[in-house]
C-alpha positions as semicolon CSV with decimal commas, in nm:
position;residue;x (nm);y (nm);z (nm)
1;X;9,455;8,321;5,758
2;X;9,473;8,123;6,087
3;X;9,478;8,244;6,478
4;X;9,758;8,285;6,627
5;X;9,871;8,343;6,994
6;X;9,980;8,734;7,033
7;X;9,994;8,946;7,307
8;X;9,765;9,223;7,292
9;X;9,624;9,402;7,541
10;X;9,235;9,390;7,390
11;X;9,090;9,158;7,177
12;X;8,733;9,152;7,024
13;X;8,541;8,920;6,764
14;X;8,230;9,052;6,543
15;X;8,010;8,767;6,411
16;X;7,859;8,785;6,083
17;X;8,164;9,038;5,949
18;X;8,286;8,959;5,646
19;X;8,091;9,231;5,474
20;X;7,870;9,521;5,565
21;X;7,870;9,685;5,902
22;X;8,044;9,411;6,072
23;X;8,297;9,433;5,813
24;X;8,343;9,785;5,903
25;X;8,316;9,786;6,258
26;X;8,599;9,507;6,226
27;X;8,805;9,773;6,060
28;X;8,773;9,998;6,288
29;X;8,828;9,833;6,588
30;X;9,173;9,701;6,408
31;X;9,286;10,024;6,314
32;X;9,237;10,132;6,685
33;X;9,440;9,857;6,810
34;X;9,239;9,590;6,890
35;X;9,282;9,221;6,783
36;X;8,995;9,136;6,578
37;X;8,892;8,776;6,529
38;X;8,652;8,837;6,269
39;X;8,284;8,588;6,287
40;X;8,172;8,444;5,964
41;X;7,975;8,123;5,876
42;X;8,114;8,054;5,512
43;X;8,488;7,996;5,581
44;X;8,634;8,128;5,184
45;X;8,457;8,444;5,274
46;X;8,534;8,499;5,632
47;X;8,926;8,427;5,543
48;X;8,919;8,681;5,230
49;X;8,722;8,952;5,453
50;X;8,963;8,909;5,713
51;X;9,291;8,873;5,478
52;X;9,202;9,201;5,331
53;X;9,099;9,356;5,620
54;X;9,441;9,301;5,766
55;X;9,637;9,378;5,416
56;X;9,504;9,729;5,556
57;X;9,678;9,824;5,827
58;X;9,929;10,057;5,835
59;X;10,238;9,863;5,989
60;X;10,313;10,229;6,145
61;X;9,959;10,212;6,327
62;X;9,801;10,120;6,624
63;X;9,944;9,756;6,624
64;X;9,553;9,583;6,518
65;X;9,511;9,271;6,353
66;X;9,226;9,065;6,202
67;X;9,159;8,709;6,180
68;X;8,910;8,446;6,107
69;X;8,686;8,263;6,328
70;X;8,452;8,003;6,146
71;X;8,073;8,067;6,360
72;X;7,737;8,010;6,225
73;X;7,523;8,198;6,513
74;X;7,215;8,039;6,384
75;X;7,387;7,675;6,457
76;X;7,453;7,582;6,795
77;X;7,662;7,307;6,758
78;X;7,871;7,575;6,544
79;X;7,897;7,795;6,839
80;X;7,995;7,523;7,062
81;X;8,320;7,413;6,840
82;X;8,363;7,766;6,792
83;X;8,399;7,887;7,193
84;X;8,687;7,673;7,249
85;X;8,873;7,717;6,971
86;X;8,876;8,079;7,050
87;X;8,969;8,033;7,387
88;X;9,250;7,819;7,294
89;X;9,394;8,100;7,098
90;X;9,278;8,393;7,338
91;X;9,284;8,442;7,737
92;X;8,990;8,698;7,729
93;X;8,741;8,886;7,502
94;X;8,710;9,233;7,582
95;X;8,422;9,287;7,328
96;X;8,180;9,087;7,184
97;X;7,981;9,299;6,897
98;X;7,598;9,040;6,784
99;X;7,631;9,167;6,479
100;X;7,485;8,865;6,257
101;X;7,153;8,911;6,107
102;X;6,927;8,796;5,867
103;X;6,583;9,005;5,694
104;X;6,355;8,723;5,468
105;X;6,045;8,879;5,488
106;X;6,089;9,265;5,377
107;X;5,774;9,287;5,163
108;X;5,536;9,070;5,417
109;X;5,316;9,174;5,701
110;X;5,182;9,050;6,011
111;X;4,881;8,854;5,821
112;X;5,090;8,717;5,589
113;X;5,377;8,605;5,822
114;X;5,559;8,240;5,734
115;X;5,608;8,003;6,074
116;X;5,920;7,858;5,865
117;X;6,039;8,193;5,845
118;X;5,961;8,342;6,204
119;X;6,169;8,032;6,337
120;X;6,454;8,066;6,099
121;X;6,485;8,445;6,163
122;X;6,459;8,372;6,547
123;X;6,686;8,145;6,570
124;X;6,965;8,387;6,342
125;X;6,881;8,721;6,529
126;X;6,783;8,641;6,893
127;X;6,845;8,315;7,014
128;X;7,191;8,362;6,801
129;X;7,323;8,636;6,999
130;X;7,215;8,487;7,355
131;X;7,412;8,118;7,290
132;X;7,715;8,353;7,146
133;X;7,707;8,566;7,469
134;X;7,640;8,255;7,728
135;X;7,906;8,067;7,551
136;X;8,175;8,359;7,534
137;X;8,108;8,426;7,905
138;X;8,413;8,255;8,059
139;X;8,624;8,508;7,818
140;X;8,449;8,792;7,852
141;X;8,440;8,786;8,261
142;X;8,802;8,755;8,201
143;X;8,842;9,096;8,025
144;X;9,095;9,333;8,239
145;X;8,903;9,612;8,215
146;X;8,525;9,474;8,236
147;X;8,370;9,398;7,918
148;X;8,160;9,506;7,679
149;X;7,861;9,332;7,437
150;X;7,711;9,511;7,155
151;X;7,447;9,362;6,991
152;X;7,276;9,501;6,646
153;X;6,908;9,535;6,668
154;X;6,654;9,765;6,469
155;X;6,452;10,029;6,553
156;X;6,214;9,761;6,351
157;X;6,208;9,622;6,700
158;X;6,104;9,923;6,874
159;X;5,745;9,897;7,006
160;X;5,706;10,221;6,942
161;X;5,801;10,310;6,638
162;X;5,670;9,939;6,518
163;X;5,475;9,917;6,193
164;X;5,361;9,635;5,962
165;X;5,726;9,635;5,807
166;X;5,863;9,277;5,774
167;X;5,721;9,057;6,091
168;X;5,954;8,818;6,156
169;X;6,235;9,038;6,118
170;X;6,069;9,299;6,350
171;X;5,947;9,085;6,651
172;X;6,305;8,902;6,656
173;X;6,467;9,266;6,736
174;X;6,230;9,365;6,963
175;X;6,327;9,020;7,140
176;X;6,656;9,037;7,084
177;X;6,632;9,363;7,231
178;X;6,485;9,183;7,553
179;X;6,780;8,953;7,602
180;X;6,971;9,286;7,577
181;X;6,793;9,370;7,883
182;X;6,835;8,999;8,044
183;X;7,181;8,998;8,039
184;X;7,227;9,347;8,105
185;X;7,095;9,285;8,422
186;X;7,264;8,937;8,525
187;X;7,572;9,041;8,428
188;X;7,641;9,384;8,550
189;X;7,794;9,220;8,835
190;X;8,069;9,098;8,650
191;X;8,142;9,407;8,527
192;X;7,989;9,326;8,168
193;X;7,842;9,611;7,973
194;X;7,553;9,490;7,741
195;X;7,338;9,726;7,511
196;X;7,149;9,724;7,174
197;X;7,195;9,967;6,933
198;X;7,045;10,064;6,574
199;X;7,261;10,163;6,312
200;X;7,009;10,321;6,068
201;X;6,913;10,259;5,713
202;X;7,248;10,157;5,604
203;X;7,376;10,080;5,241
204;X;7,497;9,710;5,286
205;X;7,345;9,370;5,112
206;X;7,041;9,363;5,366
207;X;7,003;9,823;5,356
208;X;7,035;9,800;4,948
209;X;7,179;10,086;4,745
210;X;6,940;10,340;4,832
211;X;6,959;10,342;5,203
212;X;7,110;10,721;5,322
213;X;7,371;10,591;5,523
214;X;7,700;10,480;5,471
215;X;7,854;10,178;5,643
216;X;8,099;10,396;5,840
217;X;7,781;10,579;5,990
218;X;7,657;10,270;6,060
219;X;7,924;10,131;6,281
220;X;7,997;10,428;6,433
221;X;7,798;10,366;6,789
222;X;7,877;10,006;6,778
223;X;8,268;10,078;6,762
224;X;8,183;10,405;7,041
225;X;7,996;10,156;7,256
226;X;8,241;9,920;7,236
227;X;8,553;10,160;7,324
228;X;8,501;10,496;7,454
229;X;8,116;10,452;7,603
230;X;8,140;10,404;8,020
231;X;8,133;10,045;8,121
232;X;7,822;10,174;8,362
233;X;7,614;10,211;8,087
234;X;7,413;9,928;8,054
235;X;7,083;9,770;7,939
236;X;7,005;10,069;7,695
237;X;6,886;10,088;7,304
238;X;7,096;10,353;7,097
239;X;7,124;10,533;6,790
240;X;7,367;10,741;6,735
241;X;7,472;10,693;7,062
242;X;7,183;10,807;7,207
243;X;6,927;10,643;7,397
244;X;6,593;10,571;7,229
245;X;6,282;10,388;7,288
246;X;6,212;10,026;7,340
């Protein structure tokens, strides 16, 4: 499936969605109207998620749609081919959902903790979202209505909740969480909504099969966040779109 120029009125893209909760929260947001430009690094995926995603809809419906964007968040040179090309097929981004994520060290702790894999995980779950959200910024300032940035994190990440559970995975939440906080601040003068939020145990690849939630729970605050929450609330960490600790 390729972009192509449409006229609708709000338009978001969720990295790292061709399965799990980004695959969800890309349904969701389709079925509720928006155009979806749906984030994946492995192009055969991305374009089957997205195909099937959009074989969906109900023609009757809201009028969504979902396509493919090829974006590797942990490459940057990936996000910078992938910024224009999106803004050659769109004139603004209305939300931006960091959903992209990687866990490699579930059974480690702190003593045992890989440099290798600190640095890859880094690189996938915080400095990932923060080159995504710099380099989106020209469409997401122009977003009618202000716009809004969701970005996944853990309460894993939350310093006080924080145990010896997987390191690397951990500490890149909690500092993903504070670029959350970064550009909540810079960019509240443009009218740009940022937040974290934790889905929960989830049943996905990364949850596995006995996690309690479902994917739907999962992406419900992300897809509240990113339509019905006020644009004034900013900087925050959620769950079940609530606020919760840092």
């Amino acid at each position: 499936m390729t972009l192509t120029k449409q006229n609708e009125p709000r338009v978001a893209l969720v990295t790292g969605a061709n399965k799990g909760i980004g695959r969800e929260v890309a349904r969701q947001l389709a079925v509720r109207g928006f155009r979806v430009v749906l984030g994946a690094r492995r192009p055969e995926a991305g374009r089957k998620a997205a195909a099937e995603l959009a074989s969906g809809l109900d023609p009757r419906g809201a009028g969504g749609s979902v396509e493919f964007l090829e974006i590797d968040v942990a490459d940057a040179a990936s996000i910078a081919r992938a910024a224009p090309q999106l803004a050659t097929l769109v004139d603004h981004l209305d939300v931006l959902v960091n959903n992209a994520g990687i866990i490699e060290d579930g059974k480690a702790t702190a003593p045992d903790i890989d440099a290798i894999a600190v640095r890859r995980t880094f690189e996938t779950n915080t400095l990932g979202p923060l080159l995504v959200t710099e380099a989106l910024l020209p469409l997401l300032r122009k977003a009618p209505g202000g716009a809004r940035v969701v970005s996944v994190s853990s309460t894993c990440g939350s310093l006080a909740e924080m145990s010896t559970y997987a390191p690397a995975y951990s500490i890149s939440k909690t500092a993903l969480n504070a670029v959350t906080r970064q550009l909540a601040a810079g960019l509240r003068p443009d009218r740009i909504a940022v937040n974290s939020m934790c889905p929960g145990w989830v049943r996905t690849d990364m949850g596995g099969p006995n996690a309690p939630r479902s994917v739907e729970q999962g992406a419900d605050t992300i897809v509240w966040l990113a339509t019905e929450a006020p644009l004034s609330l900013t900087g925050q960490f959620l769950r079940d779109r609530q606020p919760i600790a840092w």
